[in-house]
C-alpha positions as CSV (number, residue, x, y, z in Angstrom):
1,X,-17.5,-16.1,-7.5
2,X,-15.6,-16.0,-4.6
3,X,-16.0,-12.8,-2.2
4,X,-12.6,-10.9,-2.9
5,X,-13.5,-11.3,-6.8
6,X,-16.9,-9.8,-6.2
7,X,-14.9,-7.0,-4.0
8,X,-12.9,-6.4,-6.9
9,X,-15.1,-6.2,-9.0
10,X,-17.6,-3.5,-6.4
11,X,-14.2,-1.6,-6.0
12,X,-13.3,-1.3,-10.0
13,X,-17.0,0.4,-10.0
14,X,-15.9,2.8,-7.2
15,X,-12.0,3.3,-7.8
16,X,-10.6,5.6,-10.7
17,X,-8.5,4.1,-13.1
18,X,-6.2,5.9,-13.3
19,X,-5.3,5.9,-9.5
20,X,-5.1,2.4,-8.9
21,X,-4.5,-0.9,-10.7
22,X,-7.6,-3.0,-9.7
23,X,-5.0,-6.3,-9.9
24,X,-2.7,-4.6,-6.9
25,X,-6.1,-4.7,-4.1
26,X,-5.2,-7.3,-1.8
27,X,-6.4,-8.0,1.5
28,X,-4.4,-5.7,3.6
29,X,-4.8,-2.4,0.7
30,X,-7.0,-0.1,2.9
31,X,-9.8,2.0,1.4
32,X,-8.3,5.2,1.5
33,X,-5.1,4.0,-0.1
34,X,-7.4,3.4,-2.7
35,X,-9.0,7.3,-3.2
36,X,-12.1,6.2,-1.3
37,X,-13.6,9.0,0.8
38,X,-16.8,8.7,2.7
39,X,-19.5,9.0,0.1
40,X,-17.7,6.3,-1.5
41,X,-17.1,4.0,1.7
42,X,-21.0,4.5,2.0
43,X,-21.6,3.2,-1.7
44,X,-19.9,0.4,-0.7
45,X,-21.8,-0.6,1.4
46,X,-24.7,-0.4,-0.4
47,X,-23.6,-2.2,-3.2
48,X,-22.6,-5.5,-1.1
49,X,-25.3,-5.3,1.1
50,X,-26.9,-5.6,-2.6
51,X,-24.2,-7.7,-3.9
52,X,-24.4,-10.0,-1.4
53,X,-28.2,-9.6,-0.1
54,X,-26.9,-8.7,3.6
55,X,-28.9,-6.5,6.0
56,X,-28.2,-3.2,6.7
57,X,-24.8,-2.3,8.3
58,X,-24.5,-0.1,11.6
59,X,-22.6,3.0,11.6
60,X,-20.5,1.0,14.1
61,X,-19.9,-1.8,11.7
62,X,-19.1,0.9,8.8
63,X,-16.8,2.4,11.2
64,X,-14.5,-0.9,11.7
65,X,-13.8,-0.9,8.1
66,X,-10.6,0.0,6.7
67,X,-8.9,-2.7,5.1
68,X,-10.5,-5.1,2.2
69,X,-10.3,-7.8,4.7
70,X,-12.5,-5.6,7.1
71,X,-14.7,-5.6,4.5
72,X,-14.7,-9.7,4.0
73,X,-14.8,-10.0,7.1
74,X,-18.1,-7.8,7.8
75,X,-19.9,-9.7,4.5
76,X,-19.1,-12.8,6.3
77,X,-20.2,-12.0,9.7
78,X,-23.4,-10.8,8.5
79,X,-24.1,-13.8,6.2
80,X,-23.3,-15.6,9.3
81,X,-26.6,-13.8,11.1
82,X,-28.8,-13.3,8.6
């Protein structure tokens, strides 16, 4: 599974139904477009540092995320250095 399938599918876990059609999330949708506050930012992060067996992220790193690119890109970085 690719890593914007896997996103997808984290996000569909996160995002209400009835806000958002999963299908629509492309790279350049941004998190809070998608209802996310920051409990839910935070859960997903969790779930692809679980996902995708990363270490832990830095506030910093958390921070630079607001796109679902951002969030590629970070999963890729950090497979990068682990």
């Amino acid at each position: 599974m690719d890593i914007y399938a896997k996103l997808k599918e984290i996000l569909s876990e996160l995002v209400s139904k009835d806000s958002i059609d999963i299908d629509s999330i492309t790279p350049e949708t941004e998190l809070d477009e998608l209802g996310l506050d920051s409990l839910d930012n935070a859960q997903l992060i969790i779930s692809i540092e679980e996902a995708f067996d990363l270490p832990e992220t830095t506030p910093e790193e958390m921070a630079s995320i607001v796109t679902v690119k951002d969030v590629k890109d970070l999963i890729e970085k950090k497979r990068l250095t682990k």
